[in-house]
BADRENDREN-561443 format. One record per atom (N, C-alpha, C): x, y, z; atom name. Coordinates in steps of 0.05 Angstrom, whole numbers, plus 5000, padded with zeros to 4 digits. Atoms other than C-alpha are relative to their C-alpha. Example, Ala and Ser with C-alpha at 12.3 -4.5 7.8 and 13.67 -1.06 7.14 Angstrom:
BEGIN
+------+------+------+------+
|    x |    y |    z | atom |
+------+------+------+------+
| 5018 | 4976 | 5000 |    N |
| 5246 | 4910 | 5156 |   CA |
| 5018 | 5024 | 5000 |    C |
| 4984 | 4976 | 4999 |    N |
| 5273 | 4979 | 5143 |   CA |
| 4985 | 5022 | 5014 |    C |
+------+------+------+------+
***
This chain:
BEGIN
+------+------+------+------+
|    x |    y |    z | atom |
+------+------+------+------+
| 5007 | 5027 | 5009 |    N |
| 5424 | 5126 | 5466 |   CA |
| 4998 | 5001 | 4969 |    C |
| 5002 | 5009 | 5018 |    N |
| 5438 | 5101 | 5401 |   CA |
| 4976 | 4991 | 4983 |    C |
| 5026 | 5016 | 5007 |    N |
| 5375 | 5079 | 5358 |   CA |
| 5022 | 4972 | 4978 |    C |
| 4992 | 5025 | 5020 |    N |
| 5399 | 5008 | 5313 |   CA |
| 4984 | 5015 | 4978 |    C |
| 5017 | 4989 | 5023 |    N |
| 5383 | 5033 | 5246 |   CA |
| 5006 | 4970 | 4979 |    C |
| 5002 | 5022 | 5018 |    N |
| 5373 | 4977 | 5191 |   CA |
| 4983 | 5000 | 4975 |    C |
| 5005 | 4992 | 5025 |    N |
| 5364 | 5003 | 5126 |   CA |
| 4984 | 4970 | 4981 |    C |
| 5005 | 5026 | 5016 |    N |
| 5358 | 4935 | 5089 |   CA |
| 4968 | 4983 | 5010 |    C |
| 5030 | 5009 | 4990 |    N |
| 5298 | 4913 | 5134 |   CA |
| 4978 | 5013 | 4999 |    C |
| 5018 | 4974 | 5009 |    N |
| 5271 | 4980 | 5123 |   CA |
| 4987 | 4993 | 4969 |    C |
| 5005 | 5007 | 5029 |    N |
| 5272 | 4960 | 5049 |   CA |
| 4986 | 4976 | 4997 |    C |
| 5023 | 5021 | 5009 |    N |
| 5235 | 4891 | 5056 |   CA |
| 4988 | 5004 | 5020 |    C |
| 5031 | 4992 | 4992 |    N |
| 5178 | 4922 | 5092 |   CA |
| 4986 | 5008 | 4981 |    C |
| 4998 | 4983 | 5021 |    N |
| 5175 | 4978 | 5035 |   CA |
| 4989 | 4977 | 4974 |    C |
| 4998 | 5032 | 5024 |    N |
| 5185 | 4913 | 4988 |   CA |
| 4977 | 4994 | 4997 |    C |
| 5019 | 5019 | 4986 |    N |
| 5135 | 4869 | 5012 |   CA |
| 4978 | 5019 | 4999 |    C |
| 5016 | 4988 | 4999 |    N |
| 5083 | 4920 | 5020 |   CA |
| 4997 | 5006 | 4958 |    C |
| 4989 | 4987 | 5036 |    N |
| 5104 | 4951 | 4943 |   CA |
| 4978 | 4969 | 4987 |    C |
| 5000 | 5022 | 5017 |    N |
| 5099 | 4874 | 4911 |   CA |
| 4956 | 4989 | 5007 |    C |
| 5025 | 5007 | 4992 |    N |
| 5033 | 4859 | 4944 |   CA |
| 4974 | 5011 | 4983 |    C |
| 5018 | 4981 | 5012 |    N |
| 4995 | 4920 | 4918 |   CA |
| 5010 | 5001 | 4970 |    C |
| 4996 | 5006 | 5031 |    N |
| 5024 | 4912 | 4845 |   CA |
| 4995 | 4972 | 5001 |    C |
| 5010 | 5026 | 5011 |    N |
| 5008 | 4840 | 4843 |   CA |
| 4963 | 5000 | 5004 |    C |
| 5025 | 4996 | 4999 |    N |
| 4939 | 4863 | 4868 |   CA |
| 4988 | 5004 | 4971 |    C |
| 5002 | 4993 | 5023 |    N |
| 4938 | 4909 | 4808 |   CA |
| 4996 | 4978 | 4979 |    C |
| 5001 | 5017 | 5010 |    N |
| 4964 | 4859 | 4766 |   CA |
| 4976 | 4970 | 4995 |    C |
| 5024 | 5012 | 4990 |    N |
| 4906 | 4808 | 4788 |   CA |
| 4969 | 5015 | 4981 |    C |
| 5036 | 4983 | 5028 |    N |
| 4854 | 4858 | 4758 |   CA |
| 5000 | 5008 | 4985 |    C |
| 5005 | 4998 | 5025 |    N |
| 4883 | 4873 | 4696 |   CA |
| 4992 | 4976 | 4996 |    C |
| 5013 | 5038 | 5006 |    N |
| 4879 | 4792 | 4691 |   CA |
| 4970 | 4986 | 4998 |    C |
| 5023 | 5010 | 4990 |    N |
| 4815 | 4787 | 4723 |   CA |
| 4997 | 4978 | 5008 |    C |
| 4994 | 5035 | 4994 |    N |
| 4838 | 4727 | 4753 |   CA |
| 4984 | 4993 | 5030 |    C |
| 5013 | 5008 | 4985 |    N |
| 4792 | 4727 | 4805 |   CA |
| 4964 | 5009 | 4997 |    C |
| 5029 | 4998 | 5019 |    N |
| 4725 | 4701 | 4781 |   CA |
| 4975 | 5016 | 5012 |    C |
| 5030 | 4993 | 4990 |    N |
| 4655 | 4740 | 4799 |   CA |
| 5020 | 5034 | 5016 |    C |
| 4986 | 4973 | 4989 |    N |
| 4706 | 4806 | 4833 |   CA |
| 4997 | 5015 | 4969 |    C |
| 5012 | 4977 | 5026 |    N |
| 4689 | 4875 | 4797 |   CA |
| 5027 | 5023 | 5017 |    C |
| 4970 | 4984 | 4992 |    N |
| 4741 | 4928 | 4803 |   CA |
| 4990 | 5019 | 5034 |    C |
| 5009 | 4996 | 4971 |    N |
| 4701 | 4949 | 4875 |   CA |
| 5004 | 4984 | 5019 |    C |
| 4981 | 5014 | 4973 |    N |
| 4732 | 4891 | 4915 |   CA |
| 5020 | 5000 | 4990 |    C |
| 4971 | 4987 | 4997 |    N |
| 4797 | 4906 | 4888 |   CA |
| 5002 | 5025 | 5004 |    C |
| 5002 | 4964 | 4986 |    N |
| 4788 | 4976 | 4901 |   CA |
| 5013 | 4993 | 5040 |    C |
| 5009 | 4999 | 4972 |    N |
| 4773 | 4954 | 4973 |   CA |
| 5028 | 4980 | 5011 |    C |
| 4974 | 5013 | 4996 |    N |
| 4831 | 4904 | 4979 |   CA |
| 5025 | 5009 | 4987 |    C |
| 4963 | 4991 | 5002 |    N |
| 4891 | 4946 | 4955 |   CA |
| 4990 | 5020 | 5027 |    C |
| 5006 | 4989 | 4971 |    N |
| 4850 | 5004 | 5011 |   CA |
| 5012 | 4986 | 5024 |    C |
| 4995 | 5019 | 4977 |    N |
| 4857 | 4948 | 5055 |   CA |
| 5027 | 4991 | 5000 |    C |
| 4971 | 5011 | 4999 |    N |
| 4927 | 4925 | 5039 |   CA |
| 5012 | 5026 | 5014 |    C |
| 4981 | 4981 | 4997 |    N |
| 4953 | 4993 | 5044 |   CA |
| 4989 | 5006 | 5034 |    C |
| 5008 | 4988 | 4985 |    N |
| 4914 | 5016 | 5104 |   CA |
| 5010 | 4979 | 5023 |    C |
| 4975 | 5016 | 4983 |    N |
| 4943 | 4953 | 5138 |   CA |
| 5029 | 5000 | 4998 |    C |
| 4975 | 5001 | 4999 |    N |
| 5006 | 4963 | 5123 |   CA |
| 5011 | 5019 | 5022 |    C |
| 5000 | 4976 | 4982 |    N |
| 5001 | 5027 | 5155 |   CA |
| 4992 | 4996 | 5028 |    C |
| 4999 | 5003 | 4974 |    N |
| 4980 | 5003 | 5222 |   CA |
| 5018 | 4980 | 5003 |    C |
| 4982 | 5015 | 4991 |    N |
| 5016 | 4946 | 5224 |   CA |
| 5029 | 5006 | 4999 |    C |
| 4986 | 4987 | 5003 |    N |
| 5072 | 4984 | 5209 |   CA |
| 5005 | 5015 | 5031 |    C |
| 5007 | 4984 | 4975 |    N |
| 5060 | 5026 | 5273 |   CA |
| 5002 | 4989 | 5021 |    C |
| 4999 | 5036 | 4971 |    N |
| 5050 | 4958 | 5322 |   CA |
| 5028 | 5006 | 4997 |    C |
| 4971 | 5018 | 5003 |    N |
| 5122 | 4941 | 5294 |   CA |
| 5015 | 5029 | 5015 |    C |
| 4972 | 4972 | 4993 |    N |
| 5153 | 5013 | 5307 |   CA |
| 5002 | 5003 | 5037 |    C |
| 5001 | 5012 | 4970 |    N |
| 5136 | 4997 | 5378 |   CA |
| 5015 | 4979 | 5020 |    C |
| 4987 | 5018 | 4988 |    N |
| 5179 | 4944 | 5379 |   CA |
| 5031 | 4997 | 5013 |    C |
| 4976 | 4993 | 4998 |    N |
| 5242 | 4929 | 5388 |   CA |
| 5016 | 4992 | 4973 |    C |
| 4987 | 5005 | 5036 |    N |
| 5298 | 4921 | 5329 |   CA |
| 5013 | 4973 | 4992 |    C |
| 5007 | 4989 | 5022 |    N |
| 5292 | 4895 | 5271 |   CA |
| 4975 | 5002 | 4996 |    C |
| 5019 | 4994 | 5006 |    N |
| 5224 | 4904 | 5277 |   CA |
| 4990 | 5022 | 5003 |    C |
| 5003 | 4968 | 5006 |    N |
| 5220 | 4978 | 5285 |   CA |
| 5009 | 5004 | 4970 |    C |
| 4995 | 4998 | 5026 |    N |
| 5255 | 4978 | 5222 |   CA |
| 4979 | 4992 | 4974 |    C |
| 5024 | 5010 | 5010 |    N |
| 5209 | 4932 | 5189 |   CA |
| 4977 | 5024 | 4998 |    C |
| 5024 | 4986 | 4990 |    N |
| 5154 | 4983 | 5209 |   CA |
| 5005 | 5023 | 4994 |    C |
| 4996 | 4972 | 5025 |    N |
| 5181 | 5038 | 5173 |   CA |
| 4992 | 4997 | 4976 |    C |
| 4993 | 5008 | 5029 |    N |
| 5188 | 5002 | 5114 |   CA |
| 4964 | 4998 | 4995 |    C |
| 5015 | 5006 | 4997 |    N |
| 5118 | 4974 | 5121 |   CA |
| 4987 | 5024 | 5003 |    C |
| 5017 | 4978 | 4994 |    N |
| 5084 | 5048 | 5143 |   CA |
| 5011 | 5018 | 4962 |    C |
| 4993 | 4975 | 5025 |    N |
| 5127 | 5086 | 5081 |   CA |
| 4984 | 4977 | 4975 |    C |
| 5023 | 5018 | 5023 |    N |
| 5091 | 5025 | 5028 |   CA |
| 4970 | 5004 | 4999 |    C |
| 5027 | 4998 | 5000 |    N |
| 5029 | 5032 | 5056 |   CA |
| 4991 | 5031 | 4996 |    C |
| 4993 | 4974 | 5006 |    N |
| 5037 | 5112 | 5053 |   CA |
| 4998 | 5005 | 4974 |    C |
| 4996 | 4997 | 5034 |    N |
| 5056 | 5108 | 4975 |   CA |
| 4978 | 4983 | 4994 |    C |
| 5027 | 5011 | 5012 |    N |
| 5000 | 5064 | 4963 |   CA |
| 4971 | 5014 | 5008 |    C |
| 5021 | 4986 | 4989 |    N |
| 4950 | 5111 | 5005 |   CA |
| 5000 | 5024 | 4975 |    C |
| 4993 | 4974 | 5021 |    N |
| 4977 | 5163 | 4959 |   CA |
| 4993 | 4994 | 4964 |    C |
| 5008 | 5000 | 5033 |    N |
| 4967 | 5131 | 4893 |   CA |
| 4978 | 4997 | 4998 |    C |
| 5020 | 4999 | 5003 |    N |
| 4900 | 5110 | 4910 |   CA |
| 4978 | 5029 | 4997 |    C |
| 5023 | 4974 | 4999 |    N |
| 4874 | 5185 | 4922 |   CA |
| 5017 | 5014 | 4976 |    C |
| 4991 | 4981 | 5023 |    N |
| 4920 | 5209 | 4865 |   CA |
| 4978 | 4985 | 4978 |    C |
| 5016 | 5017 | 5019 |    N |
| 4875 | 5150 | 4820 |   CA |
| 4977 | 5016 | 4997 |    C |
| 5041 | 4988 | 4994 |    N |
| 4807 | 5180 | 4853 |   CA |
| 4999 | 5029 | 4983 |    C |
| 5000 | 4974 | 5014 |    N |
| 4835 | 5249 | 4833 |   CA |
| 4994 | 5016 | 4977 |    C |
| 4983 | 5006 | 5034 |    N |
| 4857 | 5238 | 4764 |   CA |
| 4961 | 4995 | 4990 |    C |
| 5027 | 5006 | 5015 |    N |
| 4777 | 5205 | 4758 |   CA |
| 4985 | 5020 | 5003 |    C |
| 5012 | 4981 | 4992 |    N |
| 4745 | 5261 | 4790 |   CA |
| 4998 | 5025 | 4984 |    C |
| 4999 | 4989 | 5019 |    N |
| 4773 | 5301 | 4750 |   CA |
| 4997 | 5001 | 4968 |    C |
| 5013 | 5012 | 5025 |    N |
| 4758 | 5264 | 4679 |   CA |
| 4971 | 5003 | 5005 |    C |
| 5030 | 4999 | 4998 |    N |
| 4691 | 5259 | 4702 |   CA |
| 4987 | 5024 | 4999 |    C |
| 5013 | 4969 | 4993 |    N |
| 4680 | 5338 | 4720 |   CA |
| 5007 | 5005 | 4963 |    C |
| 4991 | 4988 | 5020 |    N |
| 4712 | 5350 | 4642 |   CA |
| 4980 | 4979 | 4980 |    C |
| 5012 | 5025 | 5022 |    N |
| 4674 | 5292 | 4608 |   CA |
| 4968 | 5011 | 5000 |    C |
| 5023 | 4986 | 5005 |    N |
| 4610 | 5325 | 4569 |   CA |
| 4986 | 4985 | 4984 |    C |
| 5027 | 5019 | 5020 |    N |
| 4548 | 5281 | 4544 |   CA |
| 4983 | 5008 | 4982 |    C |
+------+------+------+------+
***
């Protein structure tokens, strides 16, 4: 059995996930959302990504093009899981080197 492979739908999962979490970003250099402190955007790119990633998972369940989708959708939310703990890292480490 053949799997349908569909690269292109693969890529607006990927997309779509990607654009979301940089316009998040984007949003809090702006501060365009009044009375939010960088701890509910923290918590809503977590949340973007960590949905992407299950919902991603539903979809790969499906049938095609939404298996496809659900690649795209799990590898976005994956790279955004990843930049968030590379962020934490990066502070963790400033913080252990930073002397008062």
């Amino acid at each position: 059995m053949t799997e349908d492979r569909r690269p292109g739908v693969a890529f607006v999962g990927f997309a779509f996930t990607a654009a979301l979490l940089i316009a998040l970003v984007a949003a809090m250099s702006q501060d365009l959302v009044a009375g939010w402190h960088g701890g509910e955007y923290a918590e809503l790119f977590l949340g973007i990504a960590l949905g992407a990633v299950l919902a991603g998972i539903v979809l790969r369940l499906a049938r095609p093009p939404w298996k496809s989708l659900g690649t795209g959708l799990v590898l976005g939310g994956t790279f955004g899981l990843a930049a968030a703990l590379a962020i934490g890292v990066m502070l963790l480490v400033a913080f252990s080197q930073w002397s008062s």
